[in-house]
Every structure is written in structure tokens, then in C-alpha cells.
C-alpha positions in Angstrom: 112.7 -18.5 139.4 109.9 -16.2 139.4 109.8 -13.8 142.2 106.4 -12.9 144.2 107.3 -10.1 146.7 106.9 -10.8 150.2 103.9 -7.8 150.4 101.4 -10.1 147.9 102.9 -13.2 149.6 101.2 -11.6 153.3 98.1 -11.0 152.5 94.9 -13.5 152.5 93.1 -14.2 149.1 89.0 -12.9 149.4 87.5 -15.8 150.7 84.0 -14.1 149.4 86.0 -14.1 145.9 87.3 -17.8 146.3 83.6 -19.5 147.1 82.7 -17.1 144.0 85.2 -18.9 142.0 84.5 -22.2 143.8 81.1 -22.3 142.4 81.9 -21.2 139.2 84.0 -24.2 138.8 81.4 -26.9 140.0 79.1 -24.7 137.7 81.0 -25.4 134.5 81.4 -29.2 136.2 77.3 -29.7 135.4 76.6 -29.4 139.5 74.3 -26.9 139.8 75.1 -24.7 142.3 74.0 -20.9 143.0 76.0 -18.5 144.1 75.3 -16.5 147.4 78.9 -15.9 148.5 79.5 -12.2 147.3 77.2 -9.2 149.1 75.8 -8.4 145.4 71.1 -7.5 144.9 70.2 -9.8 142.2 67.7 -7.0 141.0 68.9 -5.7 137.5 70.5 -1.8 137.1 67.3 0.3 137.4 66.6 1.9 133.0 67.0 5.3 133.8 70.4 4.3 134.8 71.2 2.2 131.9 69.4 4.9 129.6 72.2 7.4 131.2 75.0 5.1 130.5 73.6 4.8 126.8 73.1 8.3 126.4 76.8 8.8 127.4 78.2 6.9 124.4 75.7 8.6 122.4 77.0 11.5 123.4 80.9 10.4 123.3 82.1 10.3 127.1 84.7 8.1 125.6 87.8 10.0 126.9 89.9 10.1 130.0 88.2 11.3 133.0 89.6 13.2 135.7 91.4 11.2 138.2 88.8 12.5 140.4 86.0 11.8 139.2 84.0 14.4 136.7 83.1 17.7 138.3 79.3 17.0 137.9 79.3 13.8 139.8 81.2 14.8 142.6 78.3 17.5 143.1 75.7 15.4 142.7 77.2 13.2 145.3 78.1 16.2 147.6 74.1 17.3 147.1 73.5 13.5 147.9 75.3 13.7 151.1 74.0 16.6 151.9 70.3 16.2 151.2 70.2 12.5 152.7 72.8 12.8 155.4 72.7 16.2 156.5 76.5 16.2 156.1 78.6 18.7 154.4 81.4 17.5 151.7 82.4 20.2 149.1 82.8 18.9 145.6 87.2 19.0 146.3 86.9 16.4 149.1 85.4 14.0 146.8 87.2 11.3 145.3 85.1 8.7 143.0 86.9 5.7 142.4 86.5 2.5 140.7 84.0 1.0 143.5 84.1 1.9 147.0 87.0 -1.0 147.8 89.2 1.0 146.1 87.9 4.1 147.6 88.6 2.6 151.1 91.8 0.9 149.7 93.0 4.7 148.7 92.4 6.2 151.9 94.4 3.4 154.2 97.6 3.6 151.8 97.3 7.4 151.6 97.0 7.9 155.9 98.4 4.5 157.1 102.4 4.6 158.1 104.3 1.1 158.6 103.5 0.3 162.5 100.1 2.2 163.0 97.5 0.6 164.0 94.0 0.6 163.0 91.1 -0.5 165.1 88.6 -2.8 163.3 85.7 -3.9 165.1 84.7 -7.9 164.4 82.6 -9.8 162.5 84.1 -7.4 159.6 84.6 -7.1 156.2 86.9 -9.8 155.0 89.5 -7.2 153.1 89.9 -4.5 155.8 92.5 -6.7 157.7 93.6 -7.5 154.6 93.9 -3.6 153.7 95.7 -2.4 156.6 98.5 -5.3 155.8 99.0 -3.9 152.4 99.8 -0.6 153.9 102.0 -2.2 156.8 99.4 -1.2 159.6 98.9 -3.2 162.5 94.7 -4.5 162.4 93.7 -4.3 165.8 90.5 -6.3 166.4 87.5 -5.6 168.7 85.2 -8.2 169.1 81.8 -8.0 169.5 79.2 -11.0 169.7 75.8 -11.5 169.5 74.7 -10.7 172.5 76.0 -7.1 172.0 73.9 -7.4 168.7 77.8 -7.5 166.9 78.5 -3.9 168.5 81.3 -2.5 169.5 81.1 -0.4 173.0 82.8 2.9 174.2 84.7 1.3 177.1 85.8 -1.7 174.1 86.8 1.1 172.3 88.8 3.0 174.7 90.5 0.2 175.9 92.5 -0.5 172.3 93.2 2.7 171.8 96.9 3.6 171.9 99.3 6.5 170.9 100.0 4.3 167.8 96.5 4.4 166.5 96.0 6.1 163.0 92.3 4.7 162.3 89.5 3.4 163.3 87.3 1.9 160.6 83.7 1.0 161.3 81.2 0.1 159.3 76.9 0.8 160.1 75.0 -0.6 158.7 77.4 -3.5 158.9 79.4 -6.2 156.3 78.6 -9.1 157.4 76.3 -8.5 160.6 73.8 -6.4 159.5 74.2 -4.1 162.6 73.3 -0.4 162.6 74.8 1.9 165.1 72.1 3.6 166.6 72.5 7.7 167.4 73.1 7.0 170.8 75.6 4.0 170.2 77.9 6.6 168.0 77.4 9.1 170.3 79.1 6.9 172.9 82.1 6.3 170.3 82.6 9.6 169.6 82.7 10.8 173.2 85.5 8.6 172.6 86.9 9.5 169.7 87.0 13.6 170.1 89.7 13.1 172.9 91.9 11.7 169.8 92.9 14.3 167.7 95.4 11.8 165.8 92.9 9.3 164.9 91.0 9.4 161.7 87.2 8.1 161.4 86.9 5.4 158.1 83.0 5.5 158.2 82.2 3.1 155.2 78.4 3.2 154.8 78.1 1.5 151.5 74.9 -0.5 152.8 73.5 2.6 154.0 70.3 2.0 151.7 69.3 -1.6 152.7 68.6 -0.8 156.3 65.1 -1.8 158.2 65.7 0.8 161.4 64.2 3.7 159.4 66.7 6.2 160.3 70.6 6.3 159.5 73.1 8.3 161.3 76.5 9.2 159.8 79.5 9.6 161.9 80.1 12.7 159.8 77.6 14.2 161.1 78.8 14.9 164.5 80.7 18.5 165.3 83.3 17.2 167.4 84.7 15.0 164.6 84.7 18.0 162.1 87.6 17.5 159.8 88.3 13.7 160.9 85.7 11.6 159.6 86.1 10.0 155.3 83.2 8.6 154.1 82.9 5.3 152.3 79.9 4.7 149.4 79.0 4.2 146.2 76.5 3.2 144.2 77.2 -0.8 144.2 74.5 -1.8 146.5 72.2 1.0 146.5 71.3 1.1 142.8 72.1 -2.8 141.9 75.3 -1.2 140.0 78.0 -3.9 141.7 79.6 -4.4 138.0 80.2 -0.7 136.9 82.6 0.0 139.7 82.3 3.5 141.2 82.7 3.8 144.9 83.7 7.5 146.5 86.1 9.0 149.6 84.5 12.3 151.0 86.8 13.7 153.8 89.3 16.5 154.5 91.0 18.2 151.7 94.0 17.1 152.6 93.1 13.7 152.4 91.2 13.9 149.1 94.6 15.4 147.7 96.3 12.4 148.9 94.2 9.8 147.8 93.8 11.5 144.1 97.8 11.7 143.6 97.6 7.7 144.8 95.0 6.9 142.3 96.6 8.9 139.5 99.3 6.4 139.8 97.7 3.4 139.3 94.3 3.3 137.6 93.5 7.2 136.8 90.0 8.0 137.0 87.0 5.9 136.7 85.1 4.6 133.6 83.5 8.0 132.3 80.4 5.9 130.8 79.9 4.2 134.6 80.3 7.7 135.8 77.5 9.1 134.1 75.4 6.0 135.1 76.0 6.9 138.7 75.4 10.2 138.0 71.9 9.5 137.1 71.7 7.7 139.8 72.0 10.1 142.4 70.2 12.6 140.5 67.1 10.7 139.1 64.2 9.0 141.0 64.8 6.7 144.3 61.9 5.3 144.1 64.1 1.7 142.9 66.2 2.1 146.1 62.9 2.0 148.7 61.3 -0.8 146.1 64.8 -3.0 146.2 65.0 -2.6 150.1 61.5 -3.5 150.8 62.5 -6.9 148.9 65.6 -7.1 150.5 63.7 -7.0 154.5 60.9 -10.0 152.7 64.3 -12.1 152.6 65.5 -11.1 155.5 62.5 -12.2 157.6 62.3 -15.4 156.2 65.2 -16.1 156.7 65.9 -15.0 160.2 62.4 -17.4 160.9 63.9 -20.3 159.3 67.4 -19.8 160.8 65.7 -19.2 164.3 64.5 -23.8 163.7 68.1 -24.9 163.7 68.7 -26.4 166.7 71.6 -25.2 168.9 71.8 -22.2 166.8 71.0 -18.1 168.3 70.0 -15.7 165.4 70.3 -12.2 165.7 67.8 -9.9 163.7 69.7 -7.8 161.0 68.7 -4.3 160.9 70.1 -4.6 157.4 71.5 -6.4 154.6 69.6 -9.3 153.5 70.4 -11.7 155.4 71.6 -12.7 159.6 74.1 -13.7 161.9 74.0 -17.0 163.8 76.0 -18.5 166.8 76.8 -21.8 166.3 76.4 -23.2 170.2 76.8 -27.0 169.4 79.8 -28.8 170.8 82.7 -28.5 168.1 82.1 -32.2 166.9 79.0 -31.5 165.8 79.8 -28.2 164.1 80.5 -28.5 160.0 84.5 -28.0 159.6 84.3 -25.4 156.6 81.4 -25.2 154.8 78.7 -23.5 152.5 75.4 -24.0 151.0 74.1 -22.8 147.9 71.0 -23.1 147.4 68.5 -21.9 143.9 66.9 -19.3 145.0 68.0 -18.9 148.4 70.8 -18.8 151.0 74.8 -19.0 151.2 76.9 -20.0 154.3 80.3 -20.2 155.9 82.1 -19.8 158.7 85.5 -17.5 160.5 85.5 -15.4 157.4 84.4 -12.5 159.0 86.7 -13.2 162.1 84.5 -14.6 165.2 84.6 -18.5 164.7 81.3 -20.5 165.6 79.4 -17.6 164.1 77.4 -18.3 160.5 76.7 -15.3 158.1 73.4 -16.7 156.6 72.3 -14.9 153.2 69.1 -14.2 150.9 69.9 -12.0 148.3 67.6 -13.8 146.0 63.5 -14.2 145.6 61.8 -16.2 147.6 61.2 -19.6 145.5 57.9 -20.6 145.2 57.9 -24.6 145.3 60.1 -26.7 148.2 61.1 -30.5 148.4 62.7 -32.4 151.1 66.6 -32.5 151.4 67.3 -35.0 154.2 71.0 -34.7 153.8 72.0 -31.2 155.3 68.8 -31.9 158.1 69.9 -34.6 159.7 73.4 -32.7 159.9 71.2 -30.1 162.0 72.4 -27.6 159.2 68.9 -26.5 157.7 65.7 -26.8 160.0 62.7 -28.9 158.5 61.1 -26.0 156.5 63.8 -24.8 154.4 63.9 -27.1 151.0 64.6 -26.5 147.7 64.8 -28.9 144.4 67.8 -28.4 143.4 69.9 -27.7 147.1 73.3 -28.6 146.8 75.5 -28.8 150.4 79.2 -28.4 149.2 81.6 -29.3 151.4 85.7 -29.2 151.9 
């Protein structure tokens, strides 16, 4: 009898990943379904950034890289940080790896002891719980609703802090809200946070580009959390590069250290052509960031208008992402059990994934189609308002 260890047998599969491979299969079944599930820009890799990758076979970057990541990225990243963020990493306390999940995987399994526990504000990314079980942590969960915009507060925070706590792992802008922490709103955390010299700060800022506040604070960028804080990015969202897998750790030395003898182990550095590719992309023009963000807030307004018809639902307005956060305040009966739409050319639904049940994460990473027709079907379910149509809309359901 084959044996599957009891460490893969407690953790959750991706849900984002299974609605993926949900609509693959009715794909290849002849239904014709889009889909939205996965937090991945629909624009294609900007061509100074292919031309970089081409230019790298060319010039035969075919080898093994560093397990680090090659000197020259981790400066131009460094510079990036530096130059954007105002926050100072050194080329040795960056650790590229093969997209920012690993990045973040890395730095759990290289801090994380079996029994400490890790504070996770909610709605959140559907692997960090996930994450924390792989490296026998205990996920402690803060939730915050709508009305607190999906923000976690100082007196929340203090409250779950313990002397087991290892981590606390937030995310601005936000997966899946779309929340950004203001200045202020960190400021409170940290006045927290500094009084906990044994707690380090994951800050994963991966959607730091798609953001519609016009400002962006880092938490790395406060003095009293000098030495504590490991930043989470790459160039996935950013630069439309979700297939070419390079994600970074910045943080303490120590840290860094840890996380490259960990990676050594069990993937060794990342692909040097994608490397190169992200290289140029920190390095060239940013002008494809500001003109894929701009898109990005078209969606999100329509969206957050049409979401705002539903009856008995309460949208929030994203300060980034493309697309909102809904509470679902109908009586359960009326609520759909588990479900997700997918749409051509427009949104992707489903619910508890995130980890605050009756809330919808409603998403537009796709143009705006240009033609609607009715679909009665999913509006007399009081799932789509009147407005939002589509020829070919598909409601899938299980």
C-alpha cells in the first residue's frame, strides 16, 4: 500500500488552483468557460522584457545560477527597494526564488518551530494557513470585516499576541480584499509590534503596483522594526510575468542565510533566463506598470458599480487589485452553497476561500467586453444585478 505522510495528508489543496483545474476540465468538455479564479493580469510580458529573456539565450545564461539569485539582480532589486520604497536591503539579504510563494514558503520553514504561532489577519491568502501547517505552526486568525474595510486594528492585534508568537504575516495591498494599510494604520501596528522583540514582520507586498491610493507604505520602512521586517515581491503581478516564476525574500542576514541553505536543498536557484527577464524588468522603463494599473482601476470600477445592484449584497471599494469584496447579507437559504461564475471577458466568484464565510471575492482581470445579452438564469438567483450580461456567461455550480 502506497504511503502518503501524514504532513501532505494535513494540508488543504489551493482552492484558487482547483477552480483553475475545474475549468480547464469543462474547457476540454466543449463548455465554454473563462477562467478568473487565479490573481494573474491578462496583459502579455511587456517586449523589453521578453527581448531580455531572448538576449539571455543569445548570450548563453544556460547554466546553474546561484541559489541566490545572480548578483546583478539582487542589486537591481535592492536599488528597486530602495528607490521606490525608501527601504534599505543590501544585495546579501536578498534571496530571489522561484516566484514569491516560494519566497514566503522559504521564510516560514526557515523561522517557524513546531508550536509557534503565526498571526494571520482574514480574508487572506488561501496558502498562508496552509504554509504555517507545513512548518507545524499554529495559524492564528484575526478577522476583520467590511466595515473595518477588511483591516486588522492595534487593539485586534494585541489581543492574539502571546509569548508563543513567531510571526505575524500581513499583506497591503491585500490578497483577496484589496485593502491597503494606510501610514497611520501601520503606525498603529507597529506601536504594537516594537514591544515584541521575538516576533518577525512577513510583509508580502507582491500587489504593491496595482494600488489606486497613490501612495504605498512598507512596513520596512519603520525604525523601530529595523532588523525584523522580510519583504515579500516579485515580479508576477507587476510586470505580467506570473509564468516565469521569480519572487524574492529581503530581510536580516541571518534570515537570508537561512532561507538560501533551505532552497539549496530543494530547487537551487531560479531559471537564469527568467532572471534576466526580471532583471530588465526592474531596470528598464515602468511606464507598462502605471499603463497595466490604470486598466486594472477601469475594471475595478465597473465592477464595484455593478456589484453595488445585487440586492442584499455590501461592496467595499478596493484600493487595489482588480477586483472587490462583498458581504453576502441574505438569509442563508438564499445564499448559493459553493459557487463561481465565469464569465468571457469578465468576473470570477466564490465563497469561504479566503476564510470569512458570507463574504464574495468578485474579480475583473480581464477587458471590459464591448457587447452584453440577457442571462436570466444567475438574475433571478439575485447572483448578477440586471446590467451585468455577457453571451457566452456560464454559472457553474457544485
Amino acid at each position: 500500500m502506497t504511503q502518503i505522510s501524514e504532513r501532505n495528508r494535513s494540508l488543504a489543496v489551493s482552492q484558487t488552483l482547483a477552480m483553475s483545474q475545474r475549468s480547464a476540465e469543462l474547457r476540454a468538455k466543449g463548455v465554454d468557460v473563462i477562467n478568473l479564479s487565479v490573481g494573474e493580469p491578462d496583459f502579455n510580458t511587456p517586449d523589453h522584457i521578453k527581448q531580455a529573456a531572448k538576449q539571455a539565450i543569445d548570450d548563453n545564461f544556460s547554466f546553474y545560477s546561484p541559489v541566490a539569485g545572480f548578483l546583478s539582480l539582487r542589486k537591481a532589486i535592492a536599488a528597486n527597494l530602495a528607490q521606490v520604497n525608501g527601504v534599505e536591503y543590501a544585495p546579501e539579504q536578498i534571496v530571489v526564488g522561484n516566484g514569491a510563494k516560494q519566497a514566503l514558503c522559504n521564510v516560514i520553514l526557515s523561522i517557524i518551530n513546531p508550536g509557534d504561532e503565526v498571526v494571520i489577519p482574514t480574508p487572506a491568502w488561501v496558502s498562508y494557513v496552509e504554509m504555517v501547517k507545513l512548518a507545524e505552526g499554529v495559524p492564528v486568525t484575526v478577522p476583520a470585516d467590511i466595515r473595518q474595510n477588511f483591516k486588522i486594528t492595534d487593539e485586534q492585534l494585541r489581543s492574539v499576541i502571546t509569548p508563543r508568537t513567531r510571526m505575524v504575516l500581513l499583506c497591503s495591498p491585500s490578497n483577496p480584499t484589496g485593502a491597503v494599510y494606510t501610514h497611520d494604520e501601520l503606525r498603529s501596528l507597529v506601536n504594537v509590534l516594537k514591544d515584541c522583540p521575538n516576533v518577525t514582520v512577513v510583509s508580502d507586498e507582491i500587489y504593491q503596483h496595482i494600488n489606486y491610493t497613490g501612495s504605498f507604505t512598507s512596513m520596512a520602512s519603520f525604525k523601530e522594526l529595523e532588523g525584523r521586517v522580510v519583504v515579500i515581491n516579485g515580479v508576477s503581478k507587476a510586470y505580467a510575468m506570473t509564468g516565469w516564476r521569480i519572487g524574492f525574500m529581503a530581510g536580516p542576514v541571518e534570515i537570508a542565510k537561512a532561507v538560501t541553505k533551505l532552497q539549496g536543498q530543494y530547487t537551487s536557484g531560479a531559471s537564469s533566463i527568467a532572471q534576466k527577464a526580471a532583471e530588465a524588468a526592474y531596470t528598464g522603463s515602468q511606464q507598462c506598470v502605471e499603463d497595466m494599473r490604470r486598466a486594472f482601476e477601469r475594471r475595478r470600477d465597473l465592477i464595484c458599480g455593478l456589484a453595488a445592484e445585487v440586492p442584499g449584497w455590501k461592496v467595499n471599494r478596493p484600493r487595489s487589485r482588480c477586483g472587490s469584496r462583498s458581504r453576502d447579507t441574505r438569509p442563508e437559504s438564499q445564499r448559493p452553497r459553493r459557487c463561481f461564475l465565469s464569465v468571457p471577458g469578465s468576473l470570477g466568484l466564490h465563497r469561504t476561500t479566503f476564510r470569512r464565510p458570507r463574504h464574495q471575492r468578485l474579480r475583473r482581470p480581464r477587458p471590459i467586453p464591448s457587447r452584453r445579452s440577457p442571462c436570466g438564469h444567475c438574475r433571478r438567483r439575485g447572483i448578477l444585478p440586471p446590467r451585468l450580461h455577457s453571451p457566452q456567461l456560464r454559472h457553474i455550480r457544485r
